[in-house]
FILOKOL-726373 format. One line per 3 residues: their letters; for each residue y, x negated, z negated of C-alpha. Coordinates in steps of 0.001 Angstrom, whole numbers, plus 500000, padded with zeros to 6 digits. Layout:
N
a = Y,X,Z  ... $
REM end
This chain:
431
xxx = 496204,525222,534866  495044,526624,531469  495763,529565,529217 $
xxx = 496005,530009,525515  493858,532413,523714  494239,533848,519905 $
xxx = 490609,534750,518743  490303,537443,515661  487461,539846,514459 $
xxx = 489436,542987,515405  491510,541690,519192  492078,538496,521479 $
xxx = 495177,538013,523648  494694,535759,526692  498057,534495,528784 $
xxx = 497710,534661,532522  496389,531141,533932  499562,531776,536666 $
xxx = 502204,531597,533522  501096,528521,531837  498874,525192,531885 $
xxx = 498335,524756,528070  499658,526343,525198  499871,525883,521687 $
xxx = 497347,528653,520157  499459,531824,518920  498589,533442,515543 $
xxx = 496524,536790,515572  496869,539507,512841  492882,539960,511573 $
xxx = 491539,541155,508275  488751,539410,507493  486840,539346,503806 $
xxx = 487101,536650,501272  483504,534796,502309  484785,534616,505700 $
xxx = 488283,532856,504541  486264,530363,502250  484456,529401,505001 $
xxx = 487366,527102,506122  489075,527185,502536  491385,530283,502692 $
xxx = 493302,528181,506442  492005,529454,510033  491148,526316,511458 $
xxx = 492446,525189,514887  489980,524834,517409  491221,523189,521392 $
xxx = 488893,524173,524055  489189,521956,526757  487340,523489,529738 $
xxx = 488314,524432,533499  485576,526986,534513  486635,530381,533507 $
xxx = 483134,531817,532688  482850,529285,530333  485723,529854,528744 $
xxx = 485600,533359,528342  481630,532679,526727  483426,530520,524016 $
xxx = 485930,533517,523078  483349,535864,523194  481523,533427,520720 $
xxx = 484220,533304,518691  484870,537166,518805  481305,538346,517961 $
xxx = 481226,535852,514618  483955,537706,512798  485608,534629,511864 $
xxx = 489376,534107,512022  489846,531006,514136  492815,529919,516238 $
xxx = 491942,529269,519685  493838,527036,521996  493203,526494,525957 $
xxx = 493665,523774,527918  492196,523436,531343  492514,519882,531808 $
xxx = 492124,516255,529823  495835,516182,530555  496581,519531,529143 $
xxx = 494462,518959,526434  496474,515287,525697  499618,517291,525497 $
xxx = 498773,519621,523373  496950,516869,521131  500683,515173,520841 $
xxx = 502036,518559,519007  499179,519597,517031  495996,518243,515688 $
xxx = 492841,520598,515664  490507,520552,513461  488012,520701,516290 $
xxx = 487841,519719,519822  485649,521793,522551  485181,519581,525040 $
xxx = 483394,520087,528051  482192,516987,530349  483380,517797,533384 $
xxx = 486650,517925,533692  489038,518179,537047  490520,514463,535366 $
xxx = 487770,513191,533534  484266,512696,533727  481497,511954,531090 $
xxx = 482406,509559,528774  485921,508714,529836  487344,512020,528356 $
xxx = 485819,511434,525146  486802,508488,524842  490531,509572,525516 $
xxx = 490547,512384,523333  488814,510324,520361  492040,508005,520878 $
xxx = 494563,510359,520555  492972,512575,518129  491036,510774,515566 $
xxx = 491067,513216,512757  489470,516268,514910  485437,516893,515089 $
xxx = 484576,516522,518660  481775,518907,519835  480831,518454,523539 $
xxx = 479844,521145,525829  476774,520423,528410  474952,521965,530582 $
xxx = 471278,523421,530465  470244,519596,531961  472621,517244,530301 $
xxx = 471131,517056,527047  470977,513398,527322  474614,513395,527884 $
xxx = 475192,515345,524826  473042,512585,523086  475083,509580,524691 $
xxx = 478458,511532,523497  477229,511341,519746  476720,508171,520097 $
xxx = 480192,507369,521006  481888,509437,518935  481571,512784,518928 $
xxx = 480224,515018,515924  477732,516894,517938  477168,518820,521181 $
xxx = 476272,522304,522585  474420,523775,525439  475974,525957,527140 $
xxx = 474070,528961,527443  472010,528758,524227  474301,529748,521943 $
xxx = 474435,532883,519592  477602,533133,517483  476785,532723,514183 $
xxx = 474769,529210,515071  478308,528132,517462  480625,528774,514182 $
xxx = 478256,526672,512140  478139,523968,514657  481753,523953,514623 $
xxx = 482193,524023,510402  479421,521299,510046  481459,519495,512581 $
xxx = 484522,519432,511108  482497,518681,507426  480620,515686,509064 $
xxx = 484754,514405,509838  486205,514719,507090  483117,512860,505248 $
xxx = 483258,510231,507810  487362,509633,507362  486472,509953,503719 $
xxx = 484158,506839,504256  486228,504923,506396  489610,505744,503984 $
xxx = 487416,504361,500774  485764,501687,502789  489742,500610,503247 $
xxx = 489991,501077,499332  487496,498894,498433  489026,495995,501012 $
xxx = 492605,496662,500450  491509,495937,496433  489302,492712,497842 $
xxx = 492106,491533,498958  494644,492169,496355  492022,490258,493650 $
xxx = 492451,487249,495985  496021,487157,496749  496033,487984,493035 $
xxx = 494060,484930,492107  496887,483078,493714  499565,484898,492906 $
xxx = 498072,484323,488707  496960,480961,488544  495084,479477,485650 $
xxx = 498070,476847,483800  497366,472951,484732  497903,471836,481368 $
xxx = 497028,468323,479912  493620,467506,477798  494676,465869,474399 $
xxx = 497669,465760,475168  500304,465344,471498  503176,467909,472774 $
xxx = 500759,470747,473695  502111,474135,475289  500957,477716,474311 $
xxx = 500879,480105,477125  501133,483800,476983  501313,485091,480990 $
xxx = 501518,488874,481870  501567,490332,485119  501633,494005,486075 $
xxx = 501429,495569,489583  504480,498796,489684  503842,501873,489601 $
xxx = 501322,503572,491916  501948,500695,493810  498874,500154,495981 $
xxx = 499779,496224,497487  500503,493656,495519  503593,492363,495191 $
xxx = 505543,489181,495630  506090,487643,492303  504725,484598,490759 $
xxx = 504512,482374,488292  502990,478561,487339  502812,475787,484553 $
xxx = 501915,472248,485144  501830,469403,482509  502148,466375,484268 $
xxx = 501109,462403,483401  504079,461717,481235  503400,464749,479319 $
xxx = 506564,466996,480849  505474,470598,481024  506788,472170,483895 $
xxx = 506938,476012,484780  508677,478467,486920  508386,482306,487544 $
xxx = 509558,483802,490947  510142,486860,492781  509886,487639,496847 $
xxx = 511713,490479,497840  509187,493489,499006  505970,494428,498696 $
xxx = 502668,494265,500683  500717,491663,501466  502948,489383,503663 $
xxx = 504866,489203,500793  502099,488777,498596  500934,486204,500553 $
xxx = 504174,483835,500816  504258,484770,496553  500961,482521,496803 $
xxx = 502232,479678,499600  505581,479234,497041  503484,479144,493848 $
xxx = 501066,476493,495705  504072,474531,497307  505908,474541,494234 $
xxx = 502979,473142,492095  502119,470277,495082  506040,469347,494866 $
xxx = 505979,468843,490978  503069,466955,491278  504453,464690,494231 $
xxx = 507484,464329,491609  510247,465877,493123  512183,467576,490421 $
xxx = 515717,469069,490386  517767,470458,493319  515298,468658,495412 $
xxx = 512528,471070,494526  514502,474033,495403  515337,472693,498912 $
xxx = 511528,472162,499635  510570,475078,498262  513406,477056,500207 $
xxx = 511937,475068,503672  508578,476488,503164  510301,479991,502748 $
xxx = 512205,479592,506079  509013,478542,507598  506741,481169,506192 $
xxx = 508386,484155,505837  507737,486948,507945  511587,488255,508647 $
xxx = 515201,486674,508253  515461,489493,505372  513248,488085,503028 $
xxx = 514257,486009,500048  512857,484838,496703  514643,484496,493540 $
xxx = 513257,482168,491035  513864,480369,487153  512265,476825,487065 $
xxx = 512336,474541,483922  511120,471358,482736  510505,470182,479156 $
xxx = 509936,466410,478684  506996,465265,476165  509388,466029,472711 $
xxx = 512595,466556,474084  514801,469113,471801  515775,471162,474893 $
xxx = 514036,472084,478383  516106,471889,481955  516504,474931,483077 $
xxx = 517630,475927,487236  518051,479210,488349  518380,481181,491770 $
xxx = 519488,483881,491823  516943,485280,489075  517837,486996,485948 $
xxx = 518750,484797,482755  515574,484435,480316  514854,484564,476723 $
xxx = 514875,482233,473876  513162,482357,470636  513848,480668,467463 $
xxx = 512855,481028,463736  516745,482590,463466  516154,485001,466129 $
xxx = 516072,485866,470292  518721,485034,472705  519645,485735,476059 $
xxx = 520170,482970,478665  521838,483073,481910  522811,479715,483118 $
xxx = 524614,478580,485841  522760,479062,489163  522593,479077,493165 $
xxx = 522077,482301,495416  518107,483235,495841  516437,481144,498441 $
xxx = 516664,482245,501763  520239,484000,501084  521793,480938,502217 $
xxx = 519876,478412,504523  520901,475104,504182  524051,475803,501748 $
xxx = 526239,472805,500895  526138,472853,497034  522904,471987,494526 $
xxx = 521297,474471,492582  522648,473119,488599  520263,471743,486285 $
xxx = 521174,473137,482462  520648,471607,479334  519286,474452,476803 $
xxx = 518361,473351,473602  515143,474472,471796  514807,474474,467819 $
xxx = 511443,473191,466393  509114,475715,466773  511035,477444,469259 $
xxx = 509736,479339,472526  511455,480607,475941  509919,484025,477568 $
xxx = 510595,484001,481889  510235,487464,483638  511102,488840,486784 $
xxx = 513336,491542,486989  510508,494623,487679  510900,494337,483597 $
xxx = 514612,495139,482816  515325,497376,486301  513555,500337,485472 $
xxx = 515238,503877,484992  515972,504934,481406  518083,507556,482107 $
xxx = 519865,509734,484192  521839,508303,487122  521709,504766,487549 $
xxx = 521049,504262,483262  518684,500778,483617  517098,498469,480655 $
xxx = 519044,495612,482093  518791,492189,480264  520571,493170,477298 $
xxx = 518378,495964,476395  515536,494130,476678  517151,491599,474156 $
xxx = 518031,494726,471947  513988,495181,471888  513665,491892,471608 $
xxx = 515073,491345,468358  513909,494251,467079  509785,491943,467555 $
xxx = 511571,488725,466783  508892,488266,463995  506151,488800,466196 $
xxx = 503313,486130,467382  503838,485403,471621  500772,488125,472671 $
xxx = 501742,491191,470486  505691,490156,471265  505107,490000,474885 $
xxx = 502589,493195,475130  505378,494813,473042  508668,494343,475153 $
xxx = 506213,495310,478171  505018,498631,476535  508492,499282,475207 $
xxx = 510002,499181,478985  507247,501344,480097  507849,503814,477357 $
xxx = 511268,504009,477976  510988,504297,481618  508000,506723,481550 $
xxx = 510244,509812,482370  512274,508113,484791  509652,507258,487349 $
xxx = 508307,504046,485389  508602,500402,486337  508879,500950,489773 $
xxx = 508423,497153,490875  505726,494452,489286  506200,492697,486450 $
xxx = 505684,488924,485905  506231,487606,482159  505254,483832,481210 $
xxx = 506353,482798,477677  506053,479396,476184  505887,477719,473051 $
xxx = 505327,473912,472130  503506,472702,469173  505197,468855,468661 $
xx = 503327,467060,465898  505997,465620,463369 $
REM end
């Protein structure tokens, strides 16, 4: 059985033990002054006694009573009680005494600790279990009290120290999180971003300008991807990719792809071919039937006047040229992982590049972001209307340009919500 009991300066209620086990604590009417209220930042704080001896009890309001401070008091009379309560409400504190009709020592610490693990924990002991107070702040709890030695103003202080000592400690424990959560972003990162594996001497060299950008308040990384490769026979080879979601299973398969993809080029599979491997280690890898990837891969031989060019289910890409930019979208398949196993080949297009030409790859985090009211999005062919707007520009400024353009325009919109991946490339072939 237990009883719930509203502690204020100027009354206290109590309910009858006979009309209820455990209670929710009710709100008293007090006037208090303003130090009082800053005491606990302007909010009565919650306090859950958890103890079956009456006398006890009735110490702990009195307590409560003489400080003068506006605290709401719930009962509970046993760990049980107290577990149910814990399930509606969180306290800011816990009293918890010992010895309990359902738990003894330890044990009920440890329970409440588990289903409460934002509270301060203060045990109650007796006059000779100071050692057991001890032994509970070593497993948990933010400090204890002897019963019987207690004047109210040193209780209340016990009780706000408490509840500091928390909050510091879940401060800790939330920025120790921080600081591991961003450890292991910079590595899936690293993965995600790879340095290009580009030829030394080679005559048809490649420029590379890559971008990547996490969304908005976006605290895990995201899926996308990209990679270049130059292999023996002087083909460059690169492709930029997207899997659906964020977090860091996603992340993670971004990095697997981006790996599987670059061991597949080299190991010379090209084509269609490349896109059913790569779509194999998706099945295998993924974390849910759900997940897909979209992707643009193309391949420029050593000289050639055009680059091959597959698509699935990604959005087109740019091309530059000393007459201008153009959009892209060639024929393509559905994003792997749409369609297991489908019957027909993803197509391999033909797109020819002018002498000191380029082609810019993104994911789609840089054309879906809000501009407007109701669904009013960037899309691909406002991104080309920016585009040739910079058409003059050299690859960094261009590419830092379109990016800051799309954030600018989407800034009052809720920004680019999802990450952005941009790799642009330019060949130098001597004549």
């Amino acid at each position: 059985m237990g009883s719930t009991i509203g502690v204020g300066p100027q009354r206290r209620t109590a309910v009858p033990a006979q009309q209820q086990s455990a209670m929710p604590p009710q709100e008293i009417a007090v006037t208090e002054t303003d130090e009082s209220l800053a005491l606990w930042n302007g909010v009565p704080p919650y306090i859950l006694l958890i103890e079956d001896d009456e006398g006890d009890a009735v110490l702990v309001e009195e307590l409560v009573e003489d400080s003068g401070i506006d605290v709401r008091l719930g009962r509970a009379r046993s760990l049980a009680d107290a577990l149910s309560l814990l399930g509606e409400e969180s306290p800011q504190c816990v009293l918890l005494d010992l010895h309990l009709p359902d738990a003894q020592g330890l044990d009920g610490l440890t329970r409440v600790l588990g289903s409460c693990a934002e509270a301060a924990v203060v045990v109650l002991t007796g006059l000779s279990e100071e050692r057991a107070g001890l032994a509970a702040v070593a497993a948990g709890a933010q400090d204890y009290l002897v019963k019987g030695r207690l004047e109210a103003d040193v209780f209340i202080r016990a009780i706000r120290y408490a509840i500091q000592r928390k909050h510091t400690e879940l401060a800790a424990v939330a920025l120790q999180a921080g600081i591991l959560r961003a450890e292991e972003n910079a590595r899936l990162e690293r993965g995600l971003l790879p340095t290009p594996l580009l030829l030394d001497g080679a005559a048809d060299t490649v420029r590379v300008c890559a971008r990547y950008q996490p969304g908005r308040s976006q605290t895990l990384l995201g899926g996308d991807f990209y990679d270049v490769v130059q292999t023996p026979d002087g083909a460059t080879h690169a492709v930029v990719g997207d899997v659906s979601g964020h977090g860091p299973s996603e992340a993670a398969l971004g990095v697997c792809l981006r790996v599987a993809w670059r061991a597949f080029v080299m190991a010379g599979a090209r084509g269609a071919e490349l896109l059913r491997l790569l779509e194999q280690i998706l099945l295998a890898e993924r974390s849910g039937a759900e997940i897909f990837t979209t992707l643009t891969a193309l391949t420029r031989p050593a000289g050639a006047a055009s680059v091959s060019v597959q698509r699935a289910g990604h959005p087109g890409f740019l091309v530059r040229s000393p007459g201008g930019v153009d959009l892209r979208l060639v024929p393509g398949g559905p994003a792997l992982g749409i369609m297991p196993g489908w019957g027909p080949d993803w197509p391999v297009t033909e797109v020819p590049l002018v002498p000191g030409g380029a082609v810019m790859l993104f994911t789609d985090g840089l054309i879906e972001g809000r501009i407007g009211p109701g669904p009013a999005r960037l899309d691909e062919e406002g991104l080309l209307e920016i585009a040739r707007k910079q058409a003059d520009l050299p690859a960094e400024p261009f590419v830092d340009l379109l990016i800051q353009t799309a954030q600018d325009l989407a800034a009052d919109w809720g920004g680019l919500a999802d990450d952005v991946a941009v790799l642009h490339l330019e060949w130098n072939t001597p004549t």
